[in-house]
KEGURO-417018 format. One line per field, with one value per residue: chain; residue in three letters; x, y, z of N, C-alpha, C in turn. Coordinates in pm, whole numbers, plus 50000, padded with zeros to 5 digits. Last residue first. Layout:
kette <- A	...
rest <- ALA	...
n_east <- X	...
n_north <- Y	...
n_up <- Z	...
ca_east <- X	...
ca_north <- Y	...
ca_up <- Z	...
c_east <- X	...
c_north <- Y	...
c_up <- Z	...
This chain:
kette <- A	A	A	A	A	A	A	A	A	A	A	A	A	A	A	A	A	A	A	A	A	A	A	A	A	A	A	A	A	A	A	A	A	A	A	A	A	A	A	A	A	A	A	A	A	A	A	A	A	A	A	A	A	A	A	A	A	A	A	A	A	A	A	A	A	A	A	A	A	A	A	A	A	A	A	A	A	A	A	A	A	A	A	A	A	A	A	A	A	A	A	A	A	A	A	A	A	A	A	A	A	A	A	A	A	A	A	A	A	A	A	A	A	A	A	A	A	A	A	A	A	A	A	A	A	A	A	A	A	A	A	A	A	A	A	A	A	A	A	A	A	A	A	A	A	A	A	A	A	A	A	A	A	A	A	A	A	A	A	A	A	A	A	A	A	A	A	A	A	A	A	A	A	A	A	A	A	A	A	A	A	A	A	A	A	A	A	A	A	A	A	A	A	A	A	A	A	A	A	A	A	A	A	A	A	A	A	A	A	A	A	A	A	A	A	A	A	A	A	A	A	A	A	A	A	A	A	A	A	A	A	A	A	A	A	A	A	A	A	A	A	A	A	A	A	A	A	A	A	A	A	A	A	A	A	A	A	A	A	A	A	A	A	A	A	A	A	A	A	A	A	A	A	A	A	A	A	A	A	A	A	A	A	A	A	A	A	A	A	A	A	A	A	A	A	A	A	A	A	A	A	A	A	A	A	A	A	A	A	A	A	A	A	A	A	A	A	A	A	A	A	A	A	A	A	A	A	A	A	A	A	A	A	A
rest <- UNK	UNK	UNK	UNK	UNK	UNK	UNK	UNK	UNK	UNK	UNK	UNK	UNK	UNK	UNK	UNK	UNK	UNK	UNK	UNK	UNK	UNK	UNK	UNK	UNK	UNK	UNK	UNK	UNK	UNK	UNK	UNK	UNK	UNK	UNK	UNK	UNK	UNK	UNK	UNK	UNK	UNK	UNK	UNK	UNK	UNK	UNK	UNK	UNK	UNK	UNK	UNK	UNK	UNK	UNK	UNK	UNK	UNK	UNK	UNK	UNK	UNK	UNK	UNK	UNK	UNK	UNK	UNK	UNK	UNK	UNK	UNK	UNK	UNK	UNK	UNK	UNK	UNK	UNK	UNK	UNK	UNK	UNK	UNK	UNK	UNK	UNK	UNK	UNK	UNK	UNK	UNK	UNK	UNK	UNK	UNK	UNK	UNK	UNK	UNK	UNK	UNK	UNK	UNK	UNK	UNK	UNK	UNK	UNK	UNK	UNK	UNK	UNK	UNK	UNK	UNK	UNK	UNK	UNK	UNK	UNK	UNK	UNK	UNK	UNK	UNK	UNK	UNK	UNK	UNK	UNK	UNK	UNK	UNK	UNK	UNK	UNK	UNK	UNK	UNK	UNK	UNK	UNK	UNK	UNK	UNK	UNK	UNK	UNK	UNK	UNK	UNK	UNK	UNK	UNK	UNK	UNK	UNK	UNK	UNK	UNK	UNK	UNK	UNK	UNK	UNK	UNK	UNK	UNK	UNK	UNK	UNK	UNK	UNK	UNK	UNK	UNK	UNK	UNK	UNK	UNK	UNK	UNK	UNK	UNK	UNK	UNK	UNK	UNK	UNK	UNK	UNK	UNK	UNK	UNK	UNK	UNK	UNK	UNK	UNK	UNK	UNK	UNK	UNK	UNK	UNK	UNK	UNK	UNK	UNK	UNK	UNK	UNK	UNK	UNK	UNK	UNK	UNK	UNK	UNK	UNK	UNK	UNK	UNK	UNK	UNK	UNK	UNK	UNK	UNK	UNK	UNK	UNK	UNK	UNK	UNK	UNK	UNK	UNK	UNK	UNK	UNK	UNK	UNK	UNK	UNK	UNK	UNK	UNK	UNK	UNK	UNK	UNK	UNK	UNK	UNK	UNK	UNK	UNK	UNK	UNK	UNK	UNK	UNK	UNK	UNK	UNK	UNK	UNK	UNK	UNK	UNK	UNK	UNK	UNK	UNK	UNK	UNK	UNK	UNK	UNK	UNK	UNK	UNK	UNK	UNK	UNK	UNK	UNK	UNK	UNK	UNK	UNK	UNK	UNK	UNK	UNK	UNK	UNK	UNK	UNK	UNK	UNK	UNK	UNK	UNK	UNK	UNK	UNK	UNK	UNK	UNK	UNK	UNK	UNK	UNK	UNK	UNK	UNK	UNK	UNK	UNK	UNK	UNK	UNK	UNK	UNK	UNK	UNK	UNK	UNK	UNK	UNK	UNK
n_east <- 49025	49184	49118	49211	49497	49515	49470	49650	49872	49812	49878	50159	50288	50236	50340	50643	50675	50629	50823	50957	50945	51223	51471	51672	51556	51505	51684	51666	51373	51295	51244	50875	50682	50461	50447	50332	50098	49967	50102	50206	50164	50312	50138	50167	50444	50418	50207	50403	50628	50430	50319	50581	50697	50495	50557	50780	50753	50621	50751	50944	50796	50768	50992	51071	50992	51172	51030	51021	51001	50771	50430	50285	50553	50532	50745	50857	50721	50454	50296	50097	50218	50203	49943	49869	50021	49906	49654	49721	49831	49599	49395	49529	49509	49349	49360	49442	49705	50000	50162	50527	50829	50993	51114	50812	50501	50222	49964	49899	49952	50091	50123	50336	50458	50499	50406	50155	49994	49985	49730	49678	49468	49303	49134	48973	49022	49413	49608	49422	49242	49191	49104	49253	49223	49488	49517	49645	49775	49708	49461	49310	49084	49072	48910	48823	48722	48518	48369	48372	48258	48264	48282	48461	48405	48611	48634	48856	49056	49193	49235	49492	49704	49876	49844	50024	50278	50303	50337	50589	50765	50756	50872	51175	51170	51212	51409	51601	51614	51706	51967	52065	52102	51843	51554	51445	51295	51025	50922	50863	50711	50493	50365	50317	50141	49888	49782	49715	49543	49290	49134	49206	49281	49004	48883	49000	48913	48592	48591	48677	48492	48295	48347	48619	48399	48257	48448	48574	48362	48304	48670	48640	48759	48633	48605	48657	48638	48796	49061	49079	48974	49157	49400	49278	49369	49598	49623	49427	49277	49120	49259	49300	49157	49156	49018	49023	49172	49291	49358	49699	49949	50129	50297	50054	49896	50054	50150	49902	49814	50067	49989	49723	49838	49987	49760	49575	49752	49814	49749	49587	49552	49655	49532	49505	49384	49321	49483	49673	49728	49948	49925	50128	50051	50171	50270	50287	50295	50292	50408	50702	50906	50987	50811	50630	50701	50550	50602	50454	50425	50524	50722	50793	50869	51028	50931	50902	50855	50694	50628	50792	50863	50964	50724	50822	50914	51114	51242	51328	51523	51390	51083	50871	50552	50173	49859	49611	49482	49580	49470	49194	49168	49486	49703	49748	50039	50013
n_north <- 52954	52799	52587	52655	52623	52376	52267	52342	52249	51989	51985	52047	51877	51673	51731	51718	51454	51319	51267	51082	50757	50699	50875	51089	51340	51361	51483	51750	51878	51995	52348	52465	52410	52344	52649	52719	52591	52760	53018	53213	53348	53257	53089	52896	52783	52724	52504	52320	52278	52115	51917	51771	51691	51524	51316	51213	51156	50949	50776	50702	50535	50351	50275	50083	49834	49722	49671	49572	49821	50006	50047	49936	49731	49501	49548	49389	49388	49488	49635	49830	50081	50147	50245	50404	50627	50629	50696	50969	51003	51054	51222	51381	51399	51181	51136	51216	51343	51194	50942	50922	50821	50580	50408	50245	50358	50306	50313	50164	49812	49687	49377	49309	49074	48883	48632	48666	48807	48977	49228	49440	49705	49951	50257	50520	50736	50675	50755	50738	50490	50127	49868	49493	49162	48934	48580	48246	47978	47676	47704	48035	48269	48612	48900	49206	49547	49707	49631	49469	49291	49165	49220	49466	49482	49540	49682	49570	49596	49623	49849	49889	49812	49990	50210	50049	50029	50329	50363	50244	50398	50669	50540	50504	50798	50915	50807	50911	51120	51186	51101	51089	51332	51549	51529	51485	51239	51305	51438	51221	51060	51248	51264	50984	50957	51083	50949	50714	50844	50871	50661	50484	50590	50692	50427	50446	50619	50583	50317	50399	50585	50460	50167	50275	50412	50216	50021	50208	50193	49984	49760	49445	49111	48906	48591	48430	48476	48667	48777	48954	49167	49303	49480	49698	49789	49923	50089	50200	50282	50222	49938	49687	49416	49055	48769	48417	48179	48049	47708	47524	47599	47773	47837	47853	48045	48243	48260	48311	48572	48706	48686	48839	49082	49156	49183	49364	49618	49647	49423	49337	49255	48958	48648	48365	48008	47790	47619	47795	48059	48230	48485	48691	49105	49388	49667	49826	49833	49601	49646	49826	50042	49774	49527	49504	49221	49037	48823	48518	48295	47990	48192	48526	48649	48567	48795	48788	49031	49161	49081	48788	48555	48228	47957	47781	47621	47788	47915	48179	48160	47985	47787	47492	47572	47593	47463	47684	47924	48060	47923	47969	48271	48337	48628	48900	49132	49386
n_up <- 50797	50925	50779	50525	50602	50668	50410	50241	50357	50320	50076	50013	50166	50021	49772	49894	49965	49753	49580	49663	49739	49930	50084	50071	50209	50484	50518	50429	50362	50048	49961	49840	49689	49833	49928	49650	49650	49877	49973	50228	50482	50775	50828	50652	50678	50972	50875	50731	50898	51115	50937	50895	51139	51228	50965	51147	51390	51367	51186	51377	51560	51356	51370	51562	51493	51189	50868	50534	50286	50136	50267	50412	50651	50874	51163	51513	51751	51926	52148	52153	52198	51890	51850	51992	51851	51639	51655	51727	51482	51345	51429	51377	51081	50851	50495	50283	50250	50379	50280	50396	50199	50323	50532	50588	50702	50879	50717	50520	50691	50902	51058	51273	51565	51749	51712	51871	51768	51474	51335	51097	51060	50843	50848	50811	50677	50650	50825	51078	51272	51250	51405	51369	51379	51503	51458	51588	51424	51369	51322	51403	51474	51462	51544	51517	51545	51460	51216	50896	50626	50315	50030	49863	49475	49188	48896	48658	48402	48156	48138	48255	48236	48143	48349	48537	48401	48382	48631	48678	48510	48667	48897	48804	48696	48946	49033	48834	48869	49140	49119	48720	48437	48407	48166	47906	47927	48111	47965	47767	47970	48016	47772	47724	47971	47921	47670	47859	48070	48036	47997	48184	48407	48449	48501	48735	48880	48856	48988	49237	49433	49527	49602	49796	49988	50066	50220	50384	50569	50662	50596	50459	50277	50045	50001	49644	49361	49298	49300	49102	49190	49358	49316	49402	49648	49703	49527	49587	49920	50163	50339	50362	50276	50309	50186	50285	50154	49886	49872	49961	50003	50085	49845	49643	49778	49745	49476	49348	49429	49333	49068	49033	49080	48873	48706	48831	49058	49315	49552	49778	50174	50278	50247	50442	50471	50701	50888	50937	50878	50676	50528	50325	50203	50031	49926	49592	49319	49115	48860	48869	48997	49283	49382	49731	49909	50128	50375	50498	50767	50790	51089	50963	50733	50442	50116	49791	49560	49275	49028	48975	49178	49086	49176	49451	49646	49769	49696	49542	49292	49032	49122	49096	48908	49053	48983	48871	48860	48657	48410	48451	48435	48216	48228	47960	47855	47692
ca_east <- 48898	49220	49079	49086	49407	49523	49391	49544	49927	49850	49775	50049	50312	50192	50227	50595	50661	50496	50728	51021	50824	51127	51308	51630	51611	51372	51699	51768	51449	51253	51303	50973	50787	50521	50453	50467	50186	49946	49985	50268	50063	50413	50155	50032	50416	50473	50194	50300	50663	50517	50262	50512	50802	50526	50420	50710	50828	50517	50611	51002	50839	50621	50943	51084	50897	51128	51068	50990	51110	50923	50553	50214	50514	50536	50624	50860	50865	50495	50396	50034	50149	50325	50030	49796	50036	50045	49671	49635	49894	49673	49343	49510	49641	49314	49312	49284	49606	49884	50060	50363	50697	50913	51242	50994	50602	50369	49967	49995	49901	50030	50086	50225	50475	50532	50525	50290	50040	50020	49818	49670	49554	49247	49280	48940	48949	49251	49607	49502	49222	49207	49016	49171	49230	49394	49578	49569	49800	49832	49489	49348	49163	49075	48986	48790	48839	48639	48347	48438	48272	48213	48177	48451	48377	48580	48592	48774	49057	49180	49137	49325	49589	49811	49773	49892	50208	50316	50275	50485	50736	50675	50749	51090	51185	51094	51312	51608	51589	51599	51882	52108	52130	51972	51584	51512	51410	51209	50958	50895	50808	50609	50413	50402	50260	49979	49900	49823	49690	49368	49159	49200	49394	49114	48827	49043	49057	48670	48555	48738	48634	48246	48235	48606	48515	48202	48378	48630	48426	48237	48557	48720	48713	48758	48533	48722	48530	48667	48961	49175	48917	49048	49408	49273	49270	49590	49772	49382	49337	49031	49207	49330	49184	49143	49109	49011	49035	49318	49315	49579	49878	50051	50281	50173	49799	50005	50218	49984	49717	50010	50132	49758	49749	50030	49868	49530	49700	49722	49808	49575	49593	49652	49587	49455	49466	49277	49355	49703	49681	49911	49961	50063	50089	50104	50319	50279	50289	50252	50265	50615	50875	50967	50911	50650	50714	50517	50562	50526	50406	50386	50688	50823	50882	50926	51030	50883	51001	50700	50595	50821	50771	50984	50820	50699	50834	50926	51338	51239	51507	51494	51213	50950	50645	50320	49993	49690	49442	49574	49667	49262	49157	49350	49693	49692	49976	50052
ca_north <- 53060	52934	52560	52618	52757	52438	52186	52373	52375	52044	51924	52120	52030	51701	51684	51847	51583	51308	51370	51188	50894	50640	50839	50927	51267	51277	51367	51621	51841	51842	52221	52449	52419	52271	52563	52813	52606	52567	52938	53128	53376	53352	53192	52929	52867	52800	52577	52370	52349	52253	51988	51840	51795	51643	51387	51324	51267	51031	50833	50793	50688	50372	50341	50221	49924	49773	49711	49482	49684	50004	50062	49925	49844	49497	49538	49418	49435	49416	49492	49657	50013	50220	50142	50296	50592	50567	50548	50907	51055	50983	51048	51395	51383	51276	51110	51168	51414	51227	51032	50904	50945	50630	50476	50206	50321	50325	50365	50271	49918	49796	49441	49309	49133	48983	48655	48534	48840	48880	49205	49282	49647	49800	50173	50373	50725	50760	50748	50833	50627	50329	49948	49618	49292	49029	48715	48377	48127	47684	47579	47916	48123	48528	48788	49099	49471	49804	49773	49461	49417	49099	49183	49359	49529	49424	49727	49607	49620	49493	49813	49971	49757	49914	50224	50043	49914	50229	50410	50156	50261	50631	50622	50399	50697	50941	50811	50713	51127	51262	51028	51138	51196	51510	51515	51587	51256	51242	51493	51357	51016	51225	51376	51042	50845	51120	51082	50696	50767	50974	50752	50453	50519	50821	50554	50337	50607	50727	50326	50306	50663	50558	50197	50188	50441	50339	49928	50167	50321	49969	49848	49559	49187	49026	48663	48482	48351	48696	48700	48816	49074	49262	49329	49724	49710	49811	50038	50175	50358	50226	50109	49727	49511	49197	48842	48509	48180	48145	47786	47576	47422	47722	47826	47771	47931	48246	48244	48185	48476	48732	48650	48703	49005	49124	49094	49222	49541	49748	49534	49282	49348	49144	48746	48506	48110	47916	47567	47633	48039	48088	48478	48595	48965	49276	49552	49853	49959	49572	49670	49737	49996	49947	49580	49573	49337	49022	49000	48602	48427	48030	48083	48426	48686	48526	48761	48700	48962	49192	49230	48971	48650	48375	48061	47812	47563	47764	47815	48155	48226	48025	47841	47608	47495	47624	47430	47567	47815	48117	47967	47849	48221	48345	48506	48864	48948	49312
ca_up <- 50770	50993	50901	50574	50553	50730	50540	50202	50376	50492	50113	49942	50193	50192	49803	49854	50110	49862	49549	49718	49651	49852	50081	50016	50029	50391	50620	50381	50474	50079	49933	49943	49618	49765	50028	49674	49609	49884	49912	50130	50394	50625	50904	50677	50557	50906	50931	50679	50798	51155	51004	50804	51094	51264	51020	50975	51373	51438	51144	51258	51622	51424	51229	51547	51571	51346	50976	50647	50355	50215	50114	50300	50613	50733	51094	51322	51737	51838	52187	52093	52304	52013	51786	52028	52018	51637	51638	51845	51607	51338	51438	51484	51157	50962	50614	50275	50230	50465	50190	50406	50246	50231	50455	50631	50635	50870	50889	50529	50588	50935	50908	51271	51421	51800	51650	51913	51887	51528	51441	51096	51068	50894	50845	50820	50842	50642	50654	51014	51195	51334	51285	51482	51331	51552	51433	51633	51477	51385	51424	51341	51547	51382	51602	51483	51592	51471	51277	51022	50693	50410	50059	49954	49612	49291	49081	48731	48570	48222	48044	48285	48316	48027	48220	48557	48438	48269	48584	48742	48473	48531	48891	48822	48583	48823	49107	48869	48754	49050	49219	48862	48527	48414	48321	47947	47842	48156	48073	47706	47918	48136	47844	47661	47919	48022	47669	47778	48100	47993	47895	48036	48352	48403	48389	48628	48843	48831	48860	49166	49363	49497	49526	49691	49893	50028	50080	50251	50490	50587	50653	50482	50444	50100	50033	49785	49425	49262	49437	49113	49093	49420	49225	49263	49630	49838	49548	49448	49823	50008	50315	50457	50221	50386	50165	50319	50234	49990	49780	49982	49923	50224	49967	49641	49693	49864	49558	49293	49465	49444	49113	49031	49192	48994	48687	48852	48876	49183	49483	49652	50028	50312	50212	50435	50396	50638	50848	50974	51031	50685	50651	50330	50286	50053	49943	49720	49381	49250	48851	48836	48884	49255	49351	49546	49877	49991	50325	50465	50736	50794	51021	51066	50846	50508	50280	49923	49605	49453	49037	48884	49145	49142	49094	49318	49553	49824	49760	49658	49412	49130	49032	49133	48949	49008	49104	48846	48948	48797	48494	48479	48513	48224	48210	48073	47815	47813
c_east <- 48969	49101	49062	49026	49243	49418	49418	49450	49716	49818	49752	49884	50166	50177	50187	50381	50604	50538	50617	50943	50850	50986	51244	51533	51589	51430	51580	51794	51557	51364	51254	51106	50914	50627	50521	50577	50295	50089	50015	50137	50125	50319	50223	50060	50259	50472	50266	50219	50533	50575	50322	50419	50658	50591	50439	50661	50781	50642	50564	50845	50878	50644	50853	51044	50936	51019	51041	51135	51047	50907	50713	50313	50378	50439	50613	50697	50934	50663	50449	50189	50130	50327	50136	49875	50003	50083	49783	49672	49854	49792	49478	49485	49593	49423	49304	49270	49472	49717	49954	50308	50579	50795	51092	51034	50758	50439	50115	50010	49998	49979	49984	50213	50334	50571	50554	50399	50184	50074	49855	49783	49597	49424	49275	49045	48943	49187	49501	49568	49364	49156	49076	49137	49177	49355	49467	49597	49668	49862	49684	49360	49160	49160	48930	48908	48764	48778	48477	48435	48331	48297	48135	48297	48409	48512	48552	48686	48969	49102	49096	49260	49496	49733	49786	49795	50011	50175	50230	50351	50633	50632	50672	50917	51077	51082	51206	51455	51582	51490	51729	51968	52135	52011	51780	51541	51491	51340	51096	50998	50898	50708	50523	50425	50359	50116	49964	49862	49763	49561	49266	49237	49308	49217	48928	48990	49052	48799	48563	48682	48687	48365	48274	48453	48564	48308	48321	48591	48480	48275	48438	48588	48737	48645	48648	48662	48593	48596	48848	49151	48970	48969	49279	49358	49222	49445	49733	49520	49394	49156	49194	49274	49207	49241	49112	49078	48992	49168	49296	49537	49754	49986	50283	50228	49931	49919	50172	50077	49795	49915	50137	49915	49755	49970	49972	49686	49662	49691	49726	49672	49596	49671	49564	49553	49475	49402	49326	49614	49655	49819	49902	50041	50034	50148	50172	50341	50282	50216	50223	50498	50811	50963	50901	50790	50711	50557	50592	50503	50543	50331	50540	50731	50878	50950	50932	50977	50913	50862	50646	50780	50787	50890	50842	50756	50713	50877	51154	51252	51378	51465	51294	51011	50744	50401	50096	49789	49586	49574	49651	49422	49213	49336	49522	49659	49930	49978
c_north <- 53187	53019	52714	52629	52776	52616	52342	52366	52432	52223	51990	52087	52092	51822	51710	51836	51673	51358	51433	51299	50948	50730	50805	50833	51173	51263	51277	51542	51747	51879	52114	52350	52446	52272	52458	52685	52592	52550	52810	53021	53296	53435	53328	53119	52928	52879	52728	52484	52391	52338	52112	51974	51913	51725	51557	51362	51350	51174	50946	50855	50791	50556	50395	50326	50062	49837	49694	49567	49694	49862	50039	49969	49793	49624	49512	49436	49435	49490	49428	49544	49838	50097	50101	50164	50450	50553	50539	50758	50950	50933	50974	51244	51324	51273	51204	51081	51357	51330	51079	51004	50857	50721	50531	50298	50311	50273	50434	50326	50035	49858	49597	49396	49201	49103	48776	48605	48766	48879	49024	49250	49542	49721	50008	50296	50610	50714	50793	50809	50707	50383	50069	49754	49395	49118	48798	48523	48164	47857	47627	47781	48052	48410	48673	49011	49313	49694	49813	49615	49385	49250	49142	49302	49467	49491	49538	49577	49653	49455	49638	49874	49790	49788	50084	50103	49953	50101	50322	50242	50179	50476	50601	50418	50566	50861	50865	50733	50955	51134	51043	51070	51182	51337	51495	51634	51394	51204	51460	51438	51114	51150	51335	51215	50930	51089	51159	50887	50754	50943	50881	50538	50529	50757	50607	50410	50534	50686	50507	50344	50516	50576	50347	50187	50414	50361	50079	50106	50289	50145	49896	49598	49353	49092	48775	48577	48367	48599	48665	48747	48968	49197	49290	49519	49694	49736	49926	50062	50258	50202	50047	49891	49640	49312	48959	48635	48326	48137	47898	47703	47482	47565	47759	47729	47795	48121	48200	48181	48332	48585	48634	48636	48862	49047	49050	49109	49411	49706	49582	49377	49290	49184	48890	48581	48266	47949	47677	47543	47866	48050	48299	48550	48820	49161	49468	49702	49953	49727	49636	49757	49934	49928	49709	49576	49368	49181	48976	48720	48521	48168	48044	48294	48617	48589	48684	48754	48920	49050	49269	49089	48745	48467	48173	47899	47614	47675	47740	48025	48264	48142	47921	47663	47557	47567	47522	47560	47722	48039	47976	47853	48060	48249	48427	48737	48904	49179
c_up <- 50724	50937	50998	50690	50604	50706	50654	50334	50363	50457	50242	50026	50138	50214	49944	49821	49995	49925	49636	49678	49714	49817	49928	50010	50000	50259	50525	50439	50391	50236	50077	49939	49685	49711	49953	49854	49611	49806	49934	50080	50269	50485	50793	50691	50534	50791	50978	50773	50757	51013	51091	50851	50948	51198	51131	50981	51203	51420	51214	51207	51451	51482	51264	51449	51566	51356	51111	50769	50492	50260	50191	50177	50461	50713	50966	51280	51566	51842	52056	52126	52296	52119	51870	51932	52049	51788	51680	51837	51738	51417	51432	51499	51264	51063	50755	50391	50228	50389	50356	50283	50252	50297	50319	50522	50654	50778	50929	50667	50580	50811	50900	51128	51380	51670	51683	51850	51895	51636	51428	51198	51121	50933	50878	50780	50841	50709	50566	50866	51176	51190	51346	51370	51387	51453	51504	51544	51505	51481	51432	51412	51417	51433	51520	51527	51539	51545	51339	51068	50840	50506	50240	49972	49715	49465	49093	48844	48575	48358	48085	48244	48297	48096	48144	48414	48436	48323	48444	48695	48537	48508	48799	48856	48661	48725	48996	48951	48738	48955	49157	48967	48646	48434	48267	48090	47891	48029	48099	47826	47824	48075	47917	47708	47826	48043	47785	47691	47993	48045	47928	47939	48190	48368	48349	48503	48772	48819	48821	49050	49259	49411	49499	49560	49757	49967	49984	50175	50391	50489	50575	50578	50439	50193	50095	49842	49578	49380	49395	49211	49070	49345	49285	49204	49478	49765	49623	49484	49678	49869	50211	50452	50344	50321	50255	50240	50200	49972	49921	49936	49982	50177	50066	49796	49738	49869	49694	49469	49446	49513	49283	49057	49159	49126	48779	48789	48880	49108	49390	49589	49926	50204	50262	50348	50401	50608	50730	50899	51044	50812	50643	50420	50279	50123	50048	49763	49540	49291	49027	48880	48817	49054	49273	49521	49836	49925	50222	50413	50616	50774	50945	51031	50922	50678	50374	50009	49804	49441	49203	48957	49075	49106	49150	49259	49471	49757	49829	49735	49542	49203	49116	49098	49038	48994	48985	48955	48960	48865	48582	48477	48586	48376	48299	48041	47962	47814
């Protein structure tokens, strides 16, 4: 994979087709601009982004949300948000620990990134273990799952595992390229940021995991929720805390915004905020069910998917939930 060196990075872009911005199109995500001076920065499925990311312009300062997974994307990331606004990015904020939201964090190097002080712990403690395991044990993980999917049918399945692998791909032949960037600068549980052009807000919950960092805009009536909520894609609820979570989405509920920029899925309504608080439930009632039934973690996973969640984007993450919930619970019953 052909990594481009610090002085590419820097340089002005030219433009190209389809952004209409004056800078090139992007490979690993696709620009929307949400409202003026703000745009979402979406993964494209299959590639090295794995998630989605923001640009927020405040008039004077640059901020990025999030870095994606691979520094090759991050730098597509840092060009764009550079291109833009014409200005070198101020600020970065890493919204949680998890590898999808902070793994381009070396492509900031000389940029001070904001997180909690849970997730700077995180980050230090679990990054250099995953990138480790991309190195070494990603590439015969590559030819297992690529073995796998030769002998898949044709079909929804078998397009959803494929683009899986390929962003898999991406990140093994990152590994070797990638490494821990810590934040450096912390936030307890709300911060307010004056531009000359916007006001944003950051405020600090709990449910994805214990430490969520999310990027309000009052004016535009928008707001960058991390994983907190996703549009048309399974939550990952196993490394955070329902109850906490439930509690945020209320307090989410309340903030007055009317779009969000999901951490996976297409730029949504507020209503997604209610679709979250229904998954989440529906999980927590099947998993508890199969508590009651004495059904293992397992056997719970291997349950079929509701067919309201099929189309859902990582269609692997109810049976993951299942497994995760089903374990949380046990536990809990002693």
């Amino acid at each position: 994979m052909q990594h481009e060196s610090e002085q590419e990075m820097s340089q002005a872009v030219q433009e190209g087709p389809g952004t209409g911005s004056g800078i090139e199109s992007p490979t690993h995500f696709r620009l929307e601009q949400v409202a003026e001076g703000v745009w979402a920065a979406i993964g494209t499925p299959g590639m090295g982004a794995c998630a989605n990311a923001g640009i927020i312009d405040l008039g004077d300062r640059t901020i990025v949300f999030d870095t994606f997974q691979t520094p090759v994307a991050a730098r597509e990331l840092r060009r764009a948000a550079e291109g833009l606004t014409g200005r070198p990015v101020s600020l970065v904020i890493n919204s949680h620990f998890h590898a999808d939201h902070t793994f381009g964090n070396q492509v900031f190097r000389d940029v001070p990134i904001l997180s909690t002080k849970a997730t700077r712990e995180r980050v230090a403690e679990f990054a250099p273990l995953v990138i480790n395991s991309y190195r070494e044990d990603g590439p015969p993980y590559l030819i297992e799952q690529e073995e796998l999917l030769a002998t898949m049918e044709e079909g929804a399945a078998r397009e959803a595992f494929a683009l899986d692998l390929a962003s898999t791909r991406w990140l093994v032949d990152s590994a070797l390229g990638t490494e821990m960037r810590l934040p450096d600068l912390l936030i307890a549980e709300r911060l307010t940021l004056v531009g000359s052009k916007r006001t944003v807000e950051l405020q600090v919950h709990k449910g994805h995991t214990f430490s969520d960092i999310i990027c309000l805009l009052p004016e535009e009536r928008l707001c960058f929720v991390g994983d907190l909520v996703l549009v048309a894609n399974h939550l990952w609820m196993g490394h955070g805390t329902t109850e906490g979570w439930f509690a945020t989405l209320d307090r989410l509920a309340g903030l007055g915004f009317e779009r969000l920029v999901p951490g996976h899925g297409p730029v949504g309504g507020a209503e997604w905020i209610g679709e979250a608080r229904r998954y989440l439930s529906l999980v927590l009632d099947r998993a508890a069910a199969a508590v009651t039934r004495g059904s293992t973690p397992e056997e719970a996973a291997a349950e079929p998917m509701p067919e309201a969640y099929a189309a859902w984007s990582f269609p692997a993450g109810w049976a993951r939930n299942m497994q995760a919930m089903v374990e949380e619970l046990s536990q809990k019953k002693g």
